[in-house]
N, C-alpha and C positions, 0 to 999 in steps of 0.2 A: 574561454569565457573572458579572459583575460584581453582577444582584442575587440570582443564584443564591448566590454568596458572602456574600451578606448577610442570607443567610436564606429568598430567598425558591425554594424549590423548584422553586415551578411554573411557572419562568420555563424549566427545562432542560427542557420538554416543548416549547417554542418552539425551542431552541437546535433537540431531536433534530428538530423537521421542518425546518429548514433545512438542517443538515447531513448526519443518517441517509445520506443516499442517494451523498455523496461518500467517506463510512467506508465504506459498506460495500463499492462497489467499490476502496479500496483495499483494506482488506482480503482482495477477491475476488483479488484481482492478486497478494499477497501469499502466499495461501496454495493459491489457485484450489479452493477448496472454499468452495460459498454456503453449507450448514449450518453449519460454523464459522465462514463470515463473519458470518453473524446472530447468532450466539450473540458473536461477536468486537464485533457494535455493541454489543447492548446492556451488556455489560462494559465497552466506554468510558465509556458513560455511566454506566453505574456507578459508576465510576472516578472520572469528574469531580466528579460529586457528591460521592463521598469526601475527594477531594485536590483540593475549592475553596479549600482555603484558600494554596494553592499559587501559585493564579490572583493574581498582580501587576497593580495597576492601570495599569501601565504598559505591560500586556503587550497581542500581540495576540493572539487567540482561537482562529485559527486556526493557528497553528503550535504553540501548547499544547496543541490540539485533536490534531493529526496527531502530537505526540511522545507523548500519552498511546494512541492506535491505536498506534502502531511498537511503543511496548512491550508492549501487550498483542498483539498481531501474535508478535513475537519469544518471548515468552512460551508462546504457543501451540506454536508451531514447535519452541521447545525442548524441552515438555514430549513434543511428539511425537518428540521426540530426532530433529527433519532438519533439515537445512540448506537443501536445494532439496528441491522436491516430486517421487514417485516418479510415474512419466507413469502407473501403473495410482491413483493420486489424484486425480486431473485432473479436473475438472468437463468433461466436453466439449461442453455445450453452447454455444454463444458467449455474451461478456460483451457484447457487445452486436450490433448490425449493423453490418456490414462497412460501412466509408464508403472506403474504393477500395483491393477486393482483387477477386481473379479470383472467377468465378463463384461455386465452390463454396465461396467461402471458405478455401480451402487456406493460402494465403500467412497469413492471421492465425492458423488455428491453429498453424499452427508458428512465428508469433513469440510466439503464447503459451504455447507450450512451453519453448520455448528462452527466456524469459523466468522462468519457474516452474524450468526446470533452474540457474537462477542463484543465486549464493549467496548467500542475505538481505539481508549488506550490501549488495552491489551491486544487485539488485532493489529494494530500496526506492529508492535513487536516482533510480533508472530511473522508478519508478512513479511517485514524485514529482513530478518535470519533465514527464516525457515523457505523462505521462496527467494530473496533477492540475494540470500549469501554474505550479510554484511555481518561484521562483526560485532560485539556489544558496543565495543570502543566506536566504532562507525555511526550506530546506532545512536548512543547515546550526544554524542555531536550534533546529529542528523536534528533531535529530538530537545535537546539543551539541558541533558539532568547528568545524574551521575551513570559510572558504569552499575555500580551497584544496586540504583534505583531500575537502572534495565533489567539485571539481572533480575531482581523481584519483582518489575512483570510481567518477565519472560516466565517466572516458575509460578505465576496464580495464573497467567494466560492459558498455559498447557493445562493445569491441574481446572481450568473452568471448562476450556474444549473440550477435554475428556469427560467431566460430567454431562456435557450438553450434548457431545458425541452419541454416548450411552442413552442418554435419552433420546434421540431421535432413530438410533437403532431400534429401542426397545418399541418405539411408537410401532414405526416400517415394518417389523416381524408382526406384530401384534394385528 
């Protein structure tokens, strides 16, 4: 990013194959639409290239990388005027292969539902740690609040998933 910032362009066609493919499934997690996920990468990079000069040599890339996604994520979302996604928006095919759910896959779609029914804030949390691996410290950089402000809501995001979990179980059996 660094010699992108210095001019040299053609150096964010390296960045986007490095990264492209972890925006876009955040993105996907975010909005769970892959058309607007693609159209959501390439406007990051768009972005970046705009607001390099943003980019701090002290900074690291990736967390400047995921706060400029969140906001154009957020961005989207709002223009679409929602907060969670409506379950007839849903992309249904899976984000990826099930690595230990019951056969048919059931158990993952409905955590990715009940994920997508979560309220932005809490869902990027979520998406962050629990799919992308970053840490609160990461996160909260990514996001601009405290750790501690992560931390709580990392622990009302789970604790809503899981209600919203159970309800959509309880709907599917029923």
């Amino acid at each position: 990013m660094l010699q992108v910032r210095g001019g040299r362009s053609g150096a964010l066609a390296t960045l986007f194959e490095r990264h492209h493919a972890r925006l876009y499934r955040y993105c996907l997690r975010m909005t769970g639409n892959r058309a607007a996920s693609e159209d959501l990468v390439q406007d990051c990079f768009m972005r970046m290239l705009k607001y390099k000069a943003t980019f701090k040599d002290d900074s690291a890339f990736v967390p400047w990388m995921f706060g400029i996604a969140r906001n154009a994520c957020v961005a989207h979302l709002r223009r679409a005027a929602i907060d969670h996604v409506p379950e007839e928006q849903i992309d249904r095919e899976p984000l990826e292969p099930p690595v230990e759910a019951s056969a048919d896959g059931h158990d993952v779609d409905l955590v990715r539902r009940a994920l997508l029914a979560l309220p932005v804030e809490r869902r990027e949390v979520l998406v962050l740690s629990r799919y992308e691996f970053k840490t609160y410290e990461e996160i909260a950089r990514a996001l601009g609040c405290s750790v501690g402000a992560v931390k709580v809501r990392a622990h009302r995001a789970i604790k809503q998933l899981r209600e919203i979990y159970l309800d959509l179980a309880e709907e599917a059996s029923a």
